[in-house]
MMTF fields as JSON, N, C-alpha, C and O atoms, coordinates in Angstrom:
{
  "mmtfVersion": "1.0.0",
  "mmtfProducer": "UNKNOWN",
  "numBonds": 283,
  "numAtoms": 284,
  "numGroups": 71,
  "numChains": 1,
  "numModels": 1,
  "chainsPerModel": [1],
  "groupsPerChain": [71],
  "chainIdList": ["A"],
  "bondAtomList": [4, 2, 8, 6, 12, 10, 16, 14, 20, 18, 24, 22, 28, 26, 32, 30, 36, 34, 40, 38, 44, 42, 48, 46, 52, 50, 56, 54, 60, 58, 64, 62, 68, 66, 72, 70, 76, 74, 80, 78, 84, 82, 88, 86, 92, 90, 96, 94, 100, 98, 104, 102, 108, 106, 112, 110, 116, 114, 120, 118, 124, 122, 128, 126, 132, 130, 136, 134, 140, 138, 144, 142, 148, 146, 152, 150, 156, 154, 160, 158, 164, 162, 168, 166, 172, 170, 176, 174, 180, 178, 184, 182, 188, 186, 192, 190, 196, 194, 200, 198, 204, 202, 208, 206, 212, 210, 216, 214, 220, 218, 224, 222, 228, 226, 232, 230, 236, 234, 240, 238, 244, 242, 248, 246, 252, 250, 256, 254, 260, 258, 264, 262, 268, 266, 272, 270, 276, 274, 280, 278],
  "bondOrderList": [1, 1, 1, 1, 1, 1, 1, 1, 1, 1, 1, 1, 1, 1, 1, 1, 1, 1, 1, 1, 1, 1, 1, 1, 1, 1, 1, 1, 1, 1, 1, 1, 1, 1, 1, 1, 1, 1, 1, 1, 1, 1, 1, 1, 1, 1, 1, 1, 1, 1, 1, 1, 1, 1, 1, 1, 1, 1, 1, 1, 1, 1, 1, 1, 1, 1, 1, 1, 1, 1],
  "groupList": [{"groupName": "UNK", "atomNameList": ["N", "CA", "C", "O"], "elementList": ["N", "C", "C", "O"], "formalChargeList": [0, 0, 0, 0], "bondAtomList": [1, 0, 2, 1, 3, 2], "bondOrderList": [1, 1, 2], "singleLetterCode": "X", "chemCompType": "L-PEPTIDE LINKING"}],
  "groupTypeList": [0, 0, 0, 0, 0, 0, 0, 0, 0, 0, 0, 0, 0, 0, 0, 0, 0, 0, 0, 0, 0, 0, 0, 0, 0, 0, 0, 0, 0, 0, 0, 0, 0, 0, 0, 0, 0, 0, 0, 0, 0, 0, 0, 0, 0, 0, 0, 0, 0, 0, 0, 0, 0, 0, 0, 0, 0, 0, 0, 0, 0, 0, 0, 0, 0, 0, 0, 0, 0, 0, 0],
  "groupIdList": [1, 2, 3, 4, 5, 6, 7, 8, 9, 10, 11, 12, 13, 14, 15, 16, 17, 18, 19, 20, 21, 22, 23, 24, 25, 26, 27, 28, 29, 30, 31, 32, 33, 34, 35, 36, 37, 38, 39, 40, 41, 42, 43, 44, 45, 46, 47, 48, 49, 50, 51, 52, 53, 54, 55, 56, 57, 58, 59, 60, 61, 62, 63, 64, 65, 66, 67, 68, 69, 70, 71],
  "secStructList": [7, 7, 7, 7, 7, 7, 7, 7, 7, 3, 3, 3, 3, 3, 3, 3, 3, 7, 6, 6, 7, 7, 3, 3, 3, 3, 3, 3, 5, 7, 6, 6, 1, 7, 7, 7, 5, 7, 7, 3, 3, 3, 5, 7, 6, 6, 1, 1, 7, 5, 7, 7, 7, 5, 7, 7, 7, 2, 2, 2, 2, 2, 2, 2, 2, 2, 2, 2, 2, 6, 7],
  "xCoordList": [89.055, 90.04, 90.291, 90.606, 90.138, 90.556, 92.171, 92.903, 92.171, 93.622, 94.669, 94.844, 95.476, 96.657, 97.513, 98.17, 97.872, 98.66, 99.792, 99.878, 100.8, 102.102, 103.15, 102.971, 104.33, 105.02, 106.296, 106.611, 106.992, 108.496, 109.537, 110.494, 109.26, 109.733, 111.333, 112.11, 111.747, 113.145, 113.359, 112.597, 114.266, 115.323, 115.924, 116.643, 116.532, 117.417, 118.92, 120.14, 118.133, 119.399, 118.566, 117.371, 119.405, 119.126, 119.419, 120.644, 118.983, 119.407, 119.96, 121.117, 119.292, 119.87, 119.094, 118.019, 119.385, 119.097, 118.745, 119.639, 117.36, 116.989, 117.448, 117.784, 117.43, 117.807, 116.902, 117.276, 115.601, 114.86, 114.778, 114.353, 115.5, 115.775, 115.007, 114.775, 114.4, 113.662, 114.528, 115.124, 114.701, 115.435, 114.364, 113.203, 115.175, 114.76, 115.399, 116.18, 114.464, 115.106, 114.211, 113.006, 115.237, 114.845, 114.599, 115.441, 113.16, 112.427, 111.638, 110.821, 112.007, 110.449, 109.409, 109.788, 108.091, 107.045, 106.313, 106.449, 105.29, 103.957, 102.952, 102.37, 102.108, 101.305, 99.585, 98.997, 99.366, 97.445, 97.893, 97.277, 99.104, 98.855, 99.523, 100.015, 99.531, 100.281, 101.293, 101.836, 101.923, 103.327, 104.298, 104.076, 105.539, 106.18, 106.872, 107.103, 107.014, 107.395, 108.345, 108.324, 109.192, 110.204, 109.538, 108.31, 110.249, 109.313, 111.03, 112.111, 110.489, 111.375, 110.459, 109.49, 110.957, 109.791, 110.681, 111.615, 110.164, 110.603, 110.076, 108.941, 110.524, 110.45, 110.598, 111.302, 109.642, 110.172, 110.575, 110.126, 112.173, 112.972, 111.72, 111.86, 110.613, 110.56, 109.495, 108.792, 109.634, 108.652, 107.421, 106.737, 107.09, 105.203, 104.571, 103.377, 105.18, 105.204, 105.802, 106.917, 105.335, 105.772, 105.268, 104.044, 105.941, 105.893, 105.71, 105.867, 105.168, 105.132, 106.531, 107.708, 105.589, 107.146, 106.312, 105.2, 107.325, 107.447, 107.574, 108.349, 106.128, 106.569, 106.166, 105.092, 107.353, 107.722, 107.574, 107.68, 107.271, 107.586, 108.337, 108.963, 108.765, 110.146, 110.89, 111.94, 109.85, 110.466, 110.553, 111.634, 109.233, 109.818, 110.985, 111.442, 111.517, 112.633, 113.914, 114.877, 113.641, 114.933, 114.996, 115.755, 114.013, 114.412, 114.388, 114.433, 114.321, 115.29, 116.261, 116.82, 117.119, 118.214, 119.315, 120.535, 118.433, 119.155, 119.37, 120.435, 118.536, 118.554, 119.53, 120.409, 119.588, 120.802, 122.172, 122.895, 122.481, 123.508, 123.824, 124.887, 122.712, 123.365, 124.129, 124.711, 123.956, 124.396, 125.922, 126.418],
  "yCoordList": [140.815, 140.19, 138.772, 138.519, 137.946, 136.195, 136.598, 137.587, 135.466, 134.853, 134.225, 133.014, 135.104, 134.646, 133.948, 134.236, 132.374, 131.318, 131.207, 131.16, 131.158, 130.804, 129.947, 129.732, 129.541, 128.301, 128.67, 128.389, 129.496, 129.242, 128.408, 128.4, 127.412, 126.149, 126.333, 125.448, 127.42, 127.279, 128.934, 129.731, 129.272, 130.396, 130.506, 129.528, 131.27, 131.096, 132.513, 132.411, 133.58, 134.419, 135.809, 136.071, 136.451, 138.169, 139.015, 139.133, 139.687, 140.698, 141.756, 142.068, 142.451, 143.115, 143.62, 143.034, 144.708, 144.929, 146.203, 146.887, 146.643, 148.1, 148.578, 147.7, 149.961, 150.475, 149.807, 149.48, 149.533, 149.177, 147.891, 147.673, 146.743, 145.694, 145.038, 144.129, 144.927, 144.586, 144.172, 145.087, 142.806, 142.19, 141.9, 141.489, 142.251, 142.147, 140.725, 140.612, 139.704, 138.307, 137.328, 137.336, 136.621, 135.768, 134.288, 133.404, 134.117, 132.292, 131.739, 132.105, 130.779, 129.985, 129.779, 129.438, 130.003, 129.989, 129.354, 129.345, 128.645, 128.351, 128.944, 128.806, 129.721, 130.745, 130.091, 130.085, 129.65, 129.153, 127.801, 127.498, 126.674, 125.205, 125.24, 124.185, 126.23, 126.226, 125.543, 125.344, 124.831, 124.957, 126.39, 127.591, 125.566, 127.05, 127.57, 126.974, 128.856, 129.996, 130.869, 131.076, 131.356, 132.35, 133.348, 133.412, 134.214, 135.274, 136.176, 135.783, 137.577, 138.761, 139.388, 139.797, 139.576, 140.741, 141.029, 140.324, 142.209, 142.718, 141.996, 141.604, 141.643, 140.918, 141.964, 142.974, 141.382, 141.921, 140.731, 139.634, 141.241, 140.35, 139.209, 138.329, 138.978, 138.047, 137.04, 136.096, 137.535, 137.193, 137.078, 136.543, 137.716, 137.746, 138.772, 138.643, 139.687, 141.0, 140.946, 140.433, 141.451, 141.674, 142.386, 142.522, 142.918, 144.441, 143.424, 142.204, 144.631, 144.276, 143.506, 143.846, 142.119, 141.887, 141.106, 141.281, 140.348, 140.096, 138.485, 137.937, 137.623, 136.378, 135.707, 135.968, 134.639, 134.37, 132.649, 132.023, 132.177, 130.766, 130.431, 131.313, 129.417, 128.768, 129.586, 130.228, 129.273, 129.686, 131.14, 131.724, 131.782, 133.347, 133.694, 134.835, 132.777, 133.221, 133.004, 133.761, 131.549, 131.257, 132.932, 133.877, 132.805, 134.379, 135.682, 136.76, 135.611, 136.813, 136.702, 137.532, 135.216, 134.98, 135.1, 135.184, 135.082, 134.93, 136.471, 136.705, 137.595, 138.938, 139.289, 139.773, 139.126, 139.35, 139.062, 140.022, 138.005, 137.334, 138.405, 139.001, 138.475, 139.597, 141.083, 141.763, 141.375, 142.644, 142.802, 143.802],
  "zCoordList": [83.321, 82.461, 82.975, 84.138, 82.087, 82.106, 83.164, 83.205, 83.78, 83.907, 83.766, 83.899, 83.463, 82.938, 83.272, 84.272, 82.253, 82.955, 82.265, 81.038, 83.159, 82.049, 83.15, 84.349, 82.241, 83.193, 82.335, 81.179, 83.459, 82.229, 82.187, 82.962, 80.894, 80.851, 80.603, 80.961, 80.028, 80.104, 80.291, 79.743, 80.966, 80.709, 80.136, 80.341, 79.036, 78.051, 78.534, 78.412, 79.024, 79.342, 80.056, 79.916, 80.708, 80.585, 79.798, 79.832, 79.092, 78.052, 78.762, 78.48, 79.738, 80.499, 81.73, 81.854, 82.838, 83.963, 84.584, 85.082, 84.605, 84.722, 86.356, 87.15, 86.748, 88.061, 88.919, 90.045, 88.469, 89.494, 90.241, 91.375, 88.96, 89.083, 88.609, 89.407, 87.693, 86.514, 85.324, 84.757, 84.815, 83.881, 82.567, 82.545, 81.648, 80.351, 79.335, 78.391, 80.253, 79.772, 78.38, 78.131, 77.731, 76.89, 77.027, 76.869, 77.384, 77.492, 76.72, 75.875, 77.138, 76.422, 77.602, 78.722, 77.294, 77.979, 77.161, 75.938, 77.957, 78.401, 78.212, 79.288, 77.366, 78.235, 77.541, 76.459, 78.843, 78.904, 78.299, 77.277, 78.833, 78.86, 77.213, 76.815, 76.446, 75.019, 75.133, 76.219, 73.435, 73.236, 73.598, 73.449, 74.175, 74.897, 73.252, 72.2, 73.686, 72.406, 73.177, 74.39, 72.273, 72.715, 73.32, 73.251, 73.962, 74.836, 75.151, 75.589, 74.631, 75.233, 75.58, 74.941, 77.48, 77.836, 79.29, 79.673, 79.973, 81.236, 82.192, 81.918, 83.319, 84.78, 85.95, 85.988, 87.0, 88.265, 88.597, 88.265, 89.83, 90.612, 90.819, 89.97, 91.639, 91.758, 90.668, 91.029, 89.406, 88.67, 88.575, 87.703, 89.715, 89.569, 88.718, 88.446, 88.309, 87.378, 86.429, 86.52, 85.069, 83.793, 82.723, 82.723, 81.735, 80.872, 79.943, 79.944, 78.801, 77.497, 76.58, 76.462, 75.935, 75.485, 73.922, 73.424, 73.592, 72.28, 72.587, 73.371, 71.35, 71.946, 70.466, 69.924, 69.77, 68.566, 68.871, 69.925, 67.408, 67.166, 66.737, 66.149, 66.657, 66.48, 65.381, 65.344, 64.463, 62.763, 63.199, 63.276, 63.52, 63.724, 64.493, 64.432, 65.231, 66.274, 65.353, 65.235, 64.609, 63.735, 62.873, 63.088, 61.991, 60.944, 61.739, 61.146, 63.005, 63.773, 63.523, 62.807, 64.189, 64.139, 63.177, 63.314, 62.038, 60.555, 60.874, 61.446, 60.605, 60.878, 61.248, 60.535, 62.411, 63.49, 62.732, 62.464, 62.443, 62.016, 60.724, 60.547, 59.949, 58.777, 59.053, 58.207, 60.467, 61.128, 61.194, 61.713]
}
């Protein structure tokens, strides 16, 4: 498997915090020198590890947002 590059250009928050200590946070990343894109996904404490997550463009992040807001 290629290697995987990413740079997280901003932090935006934690969603929340598993027993193990694994945070389920919301950024914008980098990933392979790209424009950065929203990114929800799981972390280990020291970020060298990470779970499956979900990673949106702008517009897709805005019409989450709208989503949300209709709740």
């Amino acid at each position: 498997m290629a290697d995987l590059k990413y740079e997280i250009v901003q932090s935006l928050g934690v969603i929340g915090t598993s027993a193990a200590g694994w945070t389920k946070e919301l950024n914008l990343i980098s990933w392979n020198g790209r424009e950065p894109k929203f990114d929800i996904r799981d972390w280990s404490p020291d970020h060298e590890k990470m779970g499956k997550g979900v990673t949106l463009s702008r517009d897709e992040f805005n019409a989450l947002c709208e989503l949300i807001k209709k709740d």
